[in-house]
C-alpha positions as CSV (number, residue, x, y, z in Angstrom):
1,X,139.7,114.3,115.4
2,X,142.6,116.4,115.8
3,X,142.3,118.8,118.6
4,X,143.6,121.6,117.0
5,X,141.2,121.9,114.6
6,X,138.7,121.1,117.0
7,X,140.2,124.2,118.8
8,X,139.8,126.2,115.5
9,X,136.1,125.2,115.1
10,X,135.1,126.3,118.5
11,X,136.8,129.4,118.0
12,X,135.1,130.1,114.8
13,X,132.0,132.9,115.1
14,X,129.7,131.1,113.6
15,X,129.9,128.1,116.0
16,X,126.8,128.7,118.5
17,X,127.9,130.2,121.8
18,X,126.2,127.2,123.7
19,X,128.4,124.7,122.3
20,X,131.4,126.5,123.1
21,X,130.1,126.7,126.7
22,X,129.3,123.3,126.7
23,X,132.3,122.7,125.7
24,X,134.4,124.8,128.4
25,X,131.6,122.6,131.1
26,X,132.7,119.9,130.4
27,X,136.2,120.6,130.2
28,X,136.1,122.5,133.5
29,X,134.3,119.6,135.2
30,X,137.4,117.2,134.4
31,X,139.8,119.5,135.7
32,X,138.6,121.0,138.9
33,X,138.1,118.6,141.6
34,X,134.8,118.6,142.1
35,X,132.6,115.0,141.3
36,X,129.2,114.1,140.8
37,X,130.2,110.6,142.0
38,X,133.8,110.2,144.0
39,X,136.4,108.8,142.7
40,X,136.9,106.5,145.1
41,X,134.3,104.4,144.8
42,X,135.5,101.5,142.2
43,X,133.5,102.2,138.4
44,X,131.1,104.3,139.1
45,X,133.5,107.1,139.5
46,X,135.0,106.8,136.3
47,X,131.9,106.4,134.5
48,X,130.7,109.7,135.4
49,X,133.6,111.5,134.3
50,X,133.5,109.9,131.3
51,X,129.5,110.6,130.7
52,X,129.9,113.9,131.5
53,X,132.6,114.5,129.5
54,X,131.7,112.6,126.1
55,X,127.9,114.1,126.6
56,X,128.4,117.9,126.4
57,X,130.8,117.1,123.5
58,X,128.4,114.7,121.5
59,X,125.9,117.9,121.6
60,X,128.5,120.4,121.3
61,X,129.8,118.8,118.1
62,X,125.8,118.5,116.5
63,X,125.6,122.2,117.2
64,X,128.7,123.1,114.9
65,X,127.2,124.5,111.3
66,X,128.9,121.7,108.5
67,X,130.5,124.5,107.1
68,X,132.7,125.3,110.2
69,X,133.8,121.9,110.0
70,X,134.6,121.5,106.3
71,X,136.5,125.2,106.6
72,X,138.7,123.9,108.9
73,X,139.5,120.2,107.1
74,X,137.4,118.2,109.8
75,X,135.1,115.7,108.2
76,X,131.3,116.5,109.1
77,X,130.6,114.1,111.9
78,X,127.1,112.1,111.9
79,X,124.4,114.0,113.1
80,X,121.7,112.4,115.0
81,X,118.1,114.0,115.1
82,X,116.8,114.8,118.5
């Protein structure tokens, strides 16, 4: 997926506000320093970064309407029933 049109797709009113704050979580989390699990400590650190990072996206992108997607030239990712 391209970012940019990722970018778009967040930015687009009819994506729900939660996704976009998910989103911004999870995004926030990777930058400031602050960890669930410190770095230091071999695997386990990295593996939380990367669960909460690809998590909050995974719901963020089942959240988008299709339509925002298609609109912006992104193919409809497969959603998954919860």
């Amino acid at each position: 997926m391209c970012p940019g049109k990722m970018y778009v797709a967040f930015r687009d009113p009819r994506t729900p506000i939660v996704a976009r704050v998910l989103a911004v979580a999870a995004i926030a989390y990777a930058v400031l320093p602050l960890d669930i699990a410190w770095d230091i400590i071999p695997i386990v650190g990295q593996i939380d970064d990367v669960m909460i990072l690809l998590t909050p996206f995974s719901f963020s992108m089942n959240m988008i309407p299709e339509e925002v997607f298609k609109s912006v030239g992104l193919d409809v990712p497969l959603r998954r029933e919860v």
